[in-house]
C-alpha positions as CSV (number, residue, x, y, z in Angstrom):
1,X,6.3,2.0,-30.2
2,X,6.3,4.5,-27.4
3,X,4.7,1.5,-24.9
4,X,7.3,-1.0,-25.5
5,X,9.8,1.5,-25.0
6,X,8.4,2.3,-21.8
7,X,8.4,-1.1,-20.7
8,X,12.7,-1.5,-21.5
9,X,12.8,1.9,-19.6
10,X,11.6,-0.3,-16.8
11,X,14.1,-3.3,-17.2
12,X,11.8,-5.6,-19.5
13,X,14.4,-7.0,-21.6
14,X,13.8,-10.6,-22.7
15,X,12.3,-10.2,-25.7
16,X,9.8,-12.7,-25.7
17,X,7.8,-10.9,-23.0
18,X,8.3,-7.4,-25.1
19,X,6.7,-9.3,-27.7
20,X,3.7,-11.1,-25.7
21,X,3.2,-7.8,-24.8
22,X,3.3,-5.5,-28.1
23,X,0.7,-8.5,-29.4
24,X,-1.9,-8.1,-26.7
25,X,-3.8,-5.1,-27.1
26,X,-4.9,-3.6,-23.0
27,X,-7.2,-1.5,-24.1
28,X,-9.9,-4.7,-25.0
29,X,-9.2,-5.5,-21.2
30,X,-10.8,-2.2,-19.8
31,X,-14.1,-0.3,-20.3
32,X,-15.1,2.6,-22.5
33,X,-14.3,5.5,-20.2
34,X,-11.1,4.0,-19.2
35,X,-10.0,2.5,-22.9
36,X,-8.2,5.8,-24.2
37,X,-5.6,5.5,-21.1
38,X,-5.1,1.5,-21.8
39,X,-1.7,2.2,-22.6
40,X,-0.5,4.4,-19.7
41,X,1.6,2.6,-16.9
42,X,-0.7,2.5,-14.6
43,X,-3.1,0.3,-13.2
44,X,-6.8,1.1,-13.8
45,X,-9.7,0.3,-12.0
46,X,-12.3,-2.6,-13.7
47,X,-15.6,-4.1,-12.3
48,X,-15.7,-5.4,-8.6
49,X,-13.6,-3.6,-7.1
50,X,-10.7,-4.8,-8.8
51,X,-7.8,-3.3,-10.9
52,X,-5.9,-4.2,-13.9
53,X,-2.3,-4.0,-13.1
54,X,0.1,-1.1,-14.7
55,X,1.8,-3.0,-17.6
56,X,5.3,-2.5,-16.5
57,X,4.3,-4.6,-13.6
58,X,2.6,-7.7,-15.8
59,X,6.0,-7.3,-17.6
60,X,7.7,-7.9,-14.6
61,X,5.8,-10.4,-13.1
62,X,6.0,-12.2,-15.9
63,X,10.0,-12.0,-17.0
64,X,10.8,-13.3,-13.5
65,X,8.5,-16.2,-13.6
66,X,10.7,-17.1,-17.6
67,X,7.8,-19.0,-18.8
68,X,8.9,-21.0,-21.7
69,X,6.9,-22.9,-24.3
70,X,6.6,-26.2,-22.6
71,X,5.0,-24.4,-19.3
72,X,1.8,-25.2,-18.0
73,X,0.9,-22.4,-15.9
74,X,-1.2,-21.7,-12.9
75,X,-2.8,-17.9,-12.2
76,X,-4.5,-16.8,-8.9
77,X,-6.4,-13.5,-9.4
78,X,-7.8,-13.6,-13.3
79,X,-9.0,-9.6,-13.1
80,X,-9.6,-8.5,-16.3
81,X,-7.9,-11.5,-18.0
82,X,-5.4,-9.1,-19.2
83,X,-2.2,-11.0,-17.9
84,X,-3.7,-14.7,-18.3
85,X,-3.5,-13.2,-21.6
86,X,0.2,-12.3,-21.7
87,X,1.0,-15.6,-20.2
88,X,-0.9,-17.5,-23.3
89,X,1.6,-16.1,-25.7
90,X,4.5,-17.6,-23.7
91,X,3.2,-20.8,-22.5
92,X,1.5,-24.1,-23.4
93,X,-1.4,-23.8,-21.4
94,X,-2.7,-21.3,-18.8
95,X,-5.3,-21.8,-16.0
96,X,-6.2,-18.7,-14.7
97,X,-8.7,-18.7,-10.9
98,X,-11.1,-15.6,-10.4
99,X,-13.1,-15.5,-6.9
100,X,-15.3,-12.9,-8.4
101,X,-18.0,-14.3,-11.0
102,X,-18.5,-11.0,-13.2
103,X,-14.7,-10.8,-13.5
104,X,-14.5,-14.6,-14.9
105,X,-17.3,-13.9,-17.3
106,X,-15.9,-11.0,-19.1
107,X,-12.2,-12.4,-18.9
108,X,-13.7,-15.5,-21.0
109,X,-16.0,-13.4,-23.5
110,X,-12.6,-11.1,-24.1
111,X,-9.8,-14.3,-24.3
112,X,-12.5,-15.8,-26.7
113,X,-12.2,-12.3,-28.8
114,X,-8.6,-13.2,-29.1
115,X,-9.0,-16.4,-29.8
116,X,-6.8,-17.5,-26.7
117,X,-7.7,-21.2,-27.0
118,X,-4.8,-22.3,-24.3
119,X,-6.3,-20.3,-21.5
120,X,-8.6,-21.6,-18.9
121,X,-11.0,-19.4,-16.9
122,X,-12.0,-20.9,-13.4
123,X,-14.5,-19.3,-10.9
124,X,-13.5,-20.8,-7.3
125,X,-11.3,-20.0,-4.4
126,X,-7.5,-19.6,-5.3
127,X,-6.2,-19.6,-2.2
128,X,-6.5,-23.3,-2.7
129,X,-5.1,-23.4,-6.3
130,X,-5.9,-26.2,-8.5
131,X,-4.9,-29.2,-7.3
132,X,-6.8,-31.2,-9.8
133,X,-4.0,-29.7,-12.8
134,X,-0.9,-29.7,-10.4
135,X,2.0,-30.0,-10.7
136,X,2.2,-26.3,-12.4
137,X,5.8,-25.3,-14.3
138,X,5.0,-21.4,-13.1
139,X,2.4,-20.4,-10.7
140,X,1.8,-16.7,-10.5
141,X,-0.2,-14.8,-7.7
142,X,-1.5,-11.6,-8.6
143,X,-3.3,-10.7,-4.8
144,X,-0.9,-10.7,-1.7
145,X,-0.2,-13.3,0.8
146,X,1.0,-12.4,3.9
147,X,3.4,-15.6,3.1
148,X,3.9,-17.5,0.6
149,X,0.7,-20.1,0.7
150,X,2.0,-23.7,1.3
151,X,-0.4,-25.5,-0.6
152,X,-0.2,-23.3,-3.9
153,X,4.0,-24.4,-3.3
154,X,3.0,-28.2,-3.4
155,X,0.9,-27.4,-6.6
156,X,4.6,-26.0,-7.9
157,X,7.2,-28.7,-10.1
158,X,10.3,-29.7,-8.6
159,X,12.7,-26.9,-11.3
160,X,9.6,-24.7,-11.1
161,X,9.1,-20.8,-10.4
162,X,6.4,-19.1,-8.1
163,X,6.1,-15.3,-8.4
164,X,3.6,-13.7,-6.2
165,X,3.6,-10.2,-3.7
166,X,3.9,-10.7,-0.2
167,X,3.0,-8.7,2.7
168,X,0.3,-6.7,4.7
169,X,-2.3,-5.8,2.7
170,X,-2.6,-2.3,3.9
171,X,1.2,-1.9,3.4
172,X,3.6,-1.7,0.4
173,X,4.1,-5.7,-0.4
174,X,7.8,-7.3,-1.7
175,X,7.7,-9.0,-5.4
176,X,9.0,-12.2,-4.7
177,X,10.4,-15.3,-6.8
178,X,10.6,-18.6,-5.8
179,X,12.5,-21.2,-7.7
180,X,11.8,-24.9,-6.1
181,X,15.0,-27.2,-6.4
182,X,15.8,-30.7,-5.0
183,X,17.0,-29.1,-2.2
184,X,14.4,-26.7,-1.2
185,X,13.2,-23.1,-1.8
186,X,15.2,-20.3,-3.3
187,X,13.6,-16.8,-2.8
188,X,14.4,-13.4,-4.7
189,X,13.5,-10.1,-4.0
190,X,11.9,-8.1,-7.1
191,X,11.1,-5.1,-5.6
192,X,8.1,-3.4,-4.1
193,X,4.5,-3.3,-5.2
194,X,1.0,-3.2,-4.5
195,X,-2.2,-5.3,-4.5
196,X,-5.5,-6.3,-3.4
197,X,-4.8,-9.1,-0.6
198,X,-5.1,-12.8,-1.2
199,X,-8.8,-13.7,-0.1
200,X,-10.3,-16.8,0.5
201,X,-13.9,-18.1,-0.6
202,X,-16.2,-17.2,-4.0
203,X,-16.7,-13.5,-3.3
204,X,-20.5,-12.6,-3.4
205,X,-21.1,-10.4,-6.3
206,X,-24.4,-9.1,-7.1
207,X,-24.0,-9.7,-11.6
């Protein structure tokens, strides 16, 4: 398939996130006008102002944070649901945070369509996390921090793996991965990208 073959163009190579990714269709993730282009690698704009991110990106994000079976996995930034959705086919249990109520709605009505039973949908303020499910195995942040957030690295497992974009949010950000040892914090560069900034609060949406 000409997707997945776009994705190894981009390094994707372990292939449990090729096949995550080959088993959840994008298009059910965007609307109408936009569904014909679901499998371009781009990211596409959804409801609120929002975007769902280009799929070589997900596919990134998600072979650096090496999510395996066992994982109970924190998201900040839900979107369309789209990679909550990826994460569910590599992990034990997924809770996903979405600041915007409209966006958590439909990323519930469309993971139900799937029948994604081991993904949680929470409307409230990331930026704290979830401290209530801590300690997370993997904790990714799909909005940028201008640092890494302290608290959401509490939330993390001593052997865990943070993944998130960091910098200005009207300036290309830095993928970054964070592995938490005994010892400390081990970061990795991944590369640059760009997202909607980390925000605080429920955003006020008019839905």
């Amino acid at each position: 398939m000409q997707f997945i073959l776009g994705l190894r163009s981009k390094g994707i190579t372990d292939p449990r996130v090729l096949k995550a990714m080959e088993a959840i269709p994008r298009d059910v993730f965007l609307d109408g006008t936009f569904q014909p282009r679901a499998f371009e690698d781009r990211p596409l704009p959804i409801d609120c102002g929002q975007t769902i991110s280009q799929p070589s990106i997900v596919a990134k994000m998600t072979q650096a944070l090496n999510v395996t079976p066992r994982c109970k996995v924190l998201e900040i930034g839900t979107g369309s649901g789209y990679q909550a959705a990826i994460l569910s086919q590599l992990a034990r249990r997924v809770y996903t945070v979405e600041r915007h109520r409209p966006l958590a709605r439909r990323a519930v009505r469309v993971l139900q369509s799937l029948d994604l039973a081991n993904v949680t949908v929470i409307t409230g303020d990331g930026s704290f996390g979830l401290p209530s499910q801590s300690p997370f195995d993997r904790i990714l942040l799909t909005a940028a921090a201008e640092d890494p957030p302290a608290n959401l690295l509490e939330q993390l497992r001593v052997g865990g793996i943070m993944v998130l974009p960091v910098g200005q949010s009207d300036m290309v950000q830095t993928l970054i991965k964070i592995e938490k040892t005994d010892t400390g914090l081990e970061y990795s560069e991944l590369g640059e990208v760009r997202f909607v900034p980390l925000l605080e609060g429920i955003a006020e949406d008019i839905a």
